[in-house]
N, C-alpha and C positions, 0 to 999 in steps of 0.2 A: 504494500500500500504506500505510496508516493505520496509526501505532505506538499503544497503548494504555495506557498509566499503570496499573497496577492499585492501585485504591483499597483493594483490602482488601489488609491486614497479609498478608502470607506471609513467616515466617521463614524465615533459613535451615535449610538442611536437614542434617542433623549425619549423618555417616558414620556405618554398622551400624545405621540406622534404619530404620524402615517410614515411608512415607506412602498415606495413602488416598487415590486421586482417584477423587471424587463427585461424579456429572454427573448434575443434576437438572432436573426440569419450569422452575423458577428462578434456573437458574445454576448455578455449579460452587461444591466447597468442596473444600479438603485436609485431611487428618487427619492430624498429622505426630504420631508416638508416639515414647517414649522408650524407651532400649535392652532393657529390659523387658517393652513392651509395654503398661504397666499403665496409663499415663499416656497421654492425647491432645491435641493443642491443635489447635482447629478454626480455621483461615483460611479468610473468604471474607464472603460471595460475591462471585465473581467472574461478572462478564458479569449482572448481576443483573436479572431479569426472562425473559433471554432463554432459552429452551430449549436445555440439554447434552443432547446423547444419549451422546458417548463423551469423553473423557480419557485421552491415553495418555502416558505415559511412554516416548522411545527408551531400551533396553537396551545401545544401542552408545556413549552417553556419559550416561548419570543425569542430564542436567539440561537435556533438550530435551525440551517437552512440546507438544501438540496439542492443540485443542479441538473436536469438530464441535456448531457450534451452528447454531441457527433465530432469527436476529433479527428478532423485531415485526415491522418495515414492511421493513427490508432484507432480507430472506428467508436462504435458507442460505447459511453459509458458516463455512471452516476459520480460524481463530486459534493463530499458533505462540508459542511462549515461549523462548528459549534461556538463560533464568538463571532455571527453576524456578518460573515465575511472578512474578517480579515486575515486569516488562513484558512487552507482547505487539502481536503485530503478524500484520493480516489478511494471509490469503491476496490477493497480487494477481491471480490468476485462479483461484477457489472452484471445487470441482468442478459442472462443467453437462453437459447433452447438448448436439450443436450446435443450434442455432437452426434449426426447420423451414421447408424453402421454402414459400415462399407460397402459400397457398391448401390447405396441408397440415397434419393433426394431429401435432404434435411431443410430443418426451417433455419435462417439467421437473423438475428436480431438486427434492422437497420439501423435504429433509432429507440430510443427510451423516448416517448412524449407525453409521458401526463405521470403526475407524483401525487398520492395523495397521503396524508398522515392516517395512523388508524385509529381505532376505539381509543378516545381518552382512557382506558382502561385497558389499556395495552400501550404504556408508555414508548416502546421501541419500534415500532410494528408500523413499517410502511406498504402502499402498495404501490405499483408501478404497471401502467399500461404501454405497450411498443407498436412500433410497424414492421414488419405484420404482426397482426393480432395475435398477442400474449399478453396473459395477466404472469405477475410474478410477484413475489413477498421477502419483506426482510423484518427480520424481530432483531434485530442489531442496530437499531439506526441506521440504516440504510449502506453496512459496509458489505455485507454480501446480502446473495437477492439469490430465492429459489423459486421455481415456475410454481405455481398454482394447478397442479397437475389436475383437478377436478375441469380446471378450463378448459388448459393447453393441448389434454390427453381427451376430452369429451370423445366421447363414439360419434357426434353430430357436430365438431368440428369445423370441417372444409363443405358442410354445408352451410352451417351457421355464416359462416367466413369468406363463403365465397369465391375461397382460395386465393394466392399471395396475389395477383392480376387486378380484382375487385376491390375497388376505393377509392380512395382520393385522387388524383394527378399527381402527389406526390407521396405516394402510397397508402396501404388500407393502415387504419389506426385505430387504438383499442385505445378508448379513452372513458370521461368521464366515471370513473371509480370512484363510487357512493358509496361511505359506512353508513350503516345508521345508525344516530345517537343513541339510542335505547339500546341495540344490539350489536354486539360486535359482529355477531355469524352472520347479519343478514347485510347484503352486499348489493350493487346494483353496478352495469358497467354499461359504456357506449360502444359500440363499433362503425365504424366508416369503412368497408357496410358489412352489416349484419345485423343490425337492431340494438334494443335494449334488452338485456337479459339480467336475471335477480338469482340469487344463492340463498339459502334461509340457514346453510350448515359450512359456512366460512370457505365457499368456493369448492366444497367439494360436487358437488352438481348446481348445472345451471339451467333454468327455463327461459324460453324467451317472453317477454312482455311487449308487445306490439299492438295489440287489438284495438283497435279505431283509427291508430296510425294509420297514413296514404302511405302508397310505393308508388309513383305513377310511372316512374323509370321500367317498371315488373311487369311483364305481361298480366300477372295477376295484381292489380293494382293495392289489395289487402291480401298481402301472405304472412302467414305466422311469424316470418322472420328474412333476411335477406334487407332491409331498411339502411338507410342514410339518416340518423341523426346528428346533431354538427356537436351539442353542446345538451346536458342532459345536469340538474339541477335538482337535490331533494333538501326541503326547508330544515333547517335546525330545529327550531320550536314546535313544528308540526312532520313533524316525519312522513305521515301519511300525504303529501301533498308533495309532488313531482311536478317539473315542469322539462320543456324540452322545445330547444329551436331546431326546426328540422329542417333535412334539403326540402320536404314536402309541407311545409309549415309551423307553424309555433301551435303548441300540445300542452295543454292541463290533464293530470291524474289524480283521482283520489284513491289511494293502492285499495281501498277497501272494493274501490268499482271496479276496479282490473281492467277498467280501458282508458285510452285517450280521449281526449274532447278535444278539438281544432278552435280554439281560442283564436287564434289569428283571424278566422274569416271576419273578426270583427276590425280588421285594420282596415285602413282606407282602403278603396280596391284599385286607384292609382300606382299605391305604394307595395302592396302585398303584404304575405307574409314571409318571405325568404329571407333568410340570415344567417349566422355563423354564432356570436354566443349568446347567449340570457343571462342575465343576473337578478338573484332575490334579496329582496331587502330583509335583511335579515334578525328585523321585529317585526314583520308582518307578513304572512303566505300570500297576502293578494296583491302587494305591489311588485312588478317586473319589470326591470329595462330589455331593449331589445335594439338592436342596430341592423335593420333592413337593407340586406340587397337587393339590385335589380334580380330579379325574378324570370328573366328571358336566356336564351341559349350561350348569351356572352359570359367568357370566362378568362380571368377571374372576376368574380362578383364586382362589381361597385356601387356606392351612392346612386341610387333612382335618380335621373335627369341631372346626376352631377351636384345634386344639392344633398348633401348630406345630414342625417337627425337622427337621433336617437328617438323612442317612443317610450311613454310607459303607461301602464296598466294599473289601477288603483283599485279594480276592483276583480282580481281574478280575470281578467280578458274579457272581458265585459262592454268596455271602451279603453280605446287610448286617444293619447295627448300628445303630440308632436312636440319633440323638445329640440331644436334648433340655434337658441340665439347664442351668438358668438360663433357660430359655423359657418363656415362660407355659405353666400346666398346664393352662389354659380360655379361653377369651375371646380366643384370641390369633389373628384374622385377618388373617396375614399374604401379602402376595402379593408374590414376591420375579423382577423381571423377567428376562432371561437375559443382562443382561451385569451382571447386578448381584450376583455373586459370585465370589467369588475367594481367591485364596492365596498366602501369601510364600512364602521360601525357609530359614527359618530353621528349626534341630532344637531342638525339635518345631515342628512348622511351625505357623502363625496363620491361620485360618480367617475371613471376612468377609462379611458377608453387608447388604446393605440394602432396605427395606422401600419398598412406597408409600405407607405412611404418613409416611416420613422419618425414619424409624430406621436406624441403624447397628450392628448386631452384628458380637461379635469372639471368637474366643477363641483362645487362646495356645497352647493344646494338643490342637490337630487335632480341635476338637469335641468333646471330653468333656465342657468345661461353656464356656458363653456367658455373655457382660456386655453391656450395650448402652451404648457408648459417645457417641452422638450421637442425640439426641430434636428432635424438632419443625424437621426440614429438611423441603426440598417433598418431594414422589413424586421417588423414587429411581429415575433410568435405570441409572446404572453407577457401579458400583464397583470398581477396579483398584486391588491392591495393589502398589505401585512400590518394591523394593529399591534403597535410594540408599548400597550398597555398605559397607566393611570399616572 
């Protein structure tokens, strides 16, 4: 395991503050604001050159952080921090598949892209989604990482999955890895494509959860599984309430109903319901931000008619509210990816959102007006905003 020096500056990180952690095509950077909000000072890059897909922050002590990157010539692997970034040290065994016997087609790991921490009741215990679609686990704080063999090994696998070909343009991804507060065993995950699927016995089998979900891409346009969700969302306080931005629309679940509801059809029908992330606010199940792409064959997504806005929903999808001011009124081609927004915890809460052009936008008060705090970073994978407490 190799310790790593970090060459850029990261201050410390002053209690009752926000920081951004922003995981780019080039490296990581943090955006540490002042109690305010008004104020940002950018550190970084870190890992510079190399491809960030996530940055996470553990919730269970503030100042354990994760990296999943793509190094040049040494390929993927996880990077931990335990004082906040100012040193860090590799994964001594990164998340893999095992190694295929001889003379047989194996899976490889391209990429780590999503990190989530576990049960607060399980202080060590992270999990980690890849491309191609792998789930894997670590009970070390994240220094070695072992496949989720209830997933990886399912009998219904490479249909679930699609096989490594099916997903995104720039590979199939297994993301959105949901604990649930109440329960450690019970788990939820995303795939780009293959749907939403749930565990109730800590990954050791998994079902798929789709029913009301579109596929319109599918010959069958409702099939049990084979779906495109972008970014996939379950409430803190209400557990039972999921939400979900899909290639096929924005989704409310009540787990108890076992199906989706297409919340979206209530967006403008200008605008659509196509997007990449969702964010819950997270004192209340009914409010959701959402950042709408064009909705037509062009790709990659961007800003409807070049005007760019977030939206949110106050009452469960019920209606939304165009949140625009401070965004370009014209010209503003924004494509904002699905783990690339997010939200603090602060009243009124702070809105974030980043661009692939390398913009960072913020605003202080739930999206009624935006600033853009950070210009000219690479293509934006992720943006997490990290509470570093009272």
């Amino acid at each position: 395991m190799k310790t790593i020096a970090n060459k850029a500056s990261v201050p410390p990180a002053a209690t009752g503050t926000v920081a951004l952690l922003v995981a780019t095509r080039k490296g990581a950077f943090i955006l540490n604001g002042d109690k305010t909000r008004r104020a940002w000072k950018i550190a970084g890059p870190l890992f510079f050159g190399h491809t960030v897909h996530h940055m996470a922050l553990d919730p269970r002590d503030r100042r354990t952080l994760l990296v999943a990157a793509r190094t040049g010539h040494l390929g993927p692997t996880v990077y931990r921090s335990t004082d906040f970034g100012k040193s860090w040290k590799e994964a001594a065994k990164p998340p893999a598949f095992p190694k295929a016997r001889e003379g047989e087609k194996g899976r490889v790991v391209d990429h780590a892209f999503w990190l989530t921490p576990g049960h607060p009741g399980e202080p060590n215990v992270w999990y980690a989604g890849t491309s191609p679609q792998g789930l894997f686990r670590s009970e070390d704080g994240g220094d070695t990482w072992g496949p989720v063999s209830g997933f990886n090994d399912h009998p219904m696998y490479q249909k679930w999955t699609g096989g490594e070909q099916d997903g995104t343009p720039d590979g199939p991804k297994l993301h959105s890895v949901l604990v649930d507060p109440r329960d450690a065993r019970h788990l939820y995950i995303g795939m780009s494509s293959g749907g939403v699927f749930e565990s109730v016995d800590q990954g050791a089998d998994w079902k798929p959860l789709n029913a009301g979900c579109r596929a319109d891409f599918r010959p069958d346009p409702l099939p049990e599984y084979g779906h495109d969700p972008h970014c996939v969302r379950l409430h803190p306080l209400d557990p039972n309430i999921l939400y979900q931005q899909n290639h096929c629309g924005i989704y409310r679940m009540e787990r108890s109903a076992g199906t989706w509801v297409r919340i979206g059809e209530n967006m403008p029908k200008k605008i659509g319901d196509i997007g990449f992330p969702i964010v819950l606010h997270p004192r209340d199940p009914k409010t959701v931000w959402v950042f709408p792409m064009d909705g037509t064959a062009v790709w990659p997504r961007t800003s409807p008619d070049g005007k760019p806005a977030a939206y949110v929903t106050r009452n469960a999808g019920k209606s939304w509210q165009r949140l625009d001011a401070g965004l370009p009124a014209s010209q503003g081609w924004f494509t904002v990816k699905r783990q690339a927004m997010s939200c603090d915890a602060h009243d009124p809460l702070g809105v974030y959102f980043g661009t692939t052009g390398g913009e960072v936008w913020a605003s202080r008060n739930e999206g009624a007006k935006w600033s853009c705090i950070a210009r000219h970073l690479p293509e934006i994978y992720a943006v997490e905003a990290a509470g570093l407490g009272r």
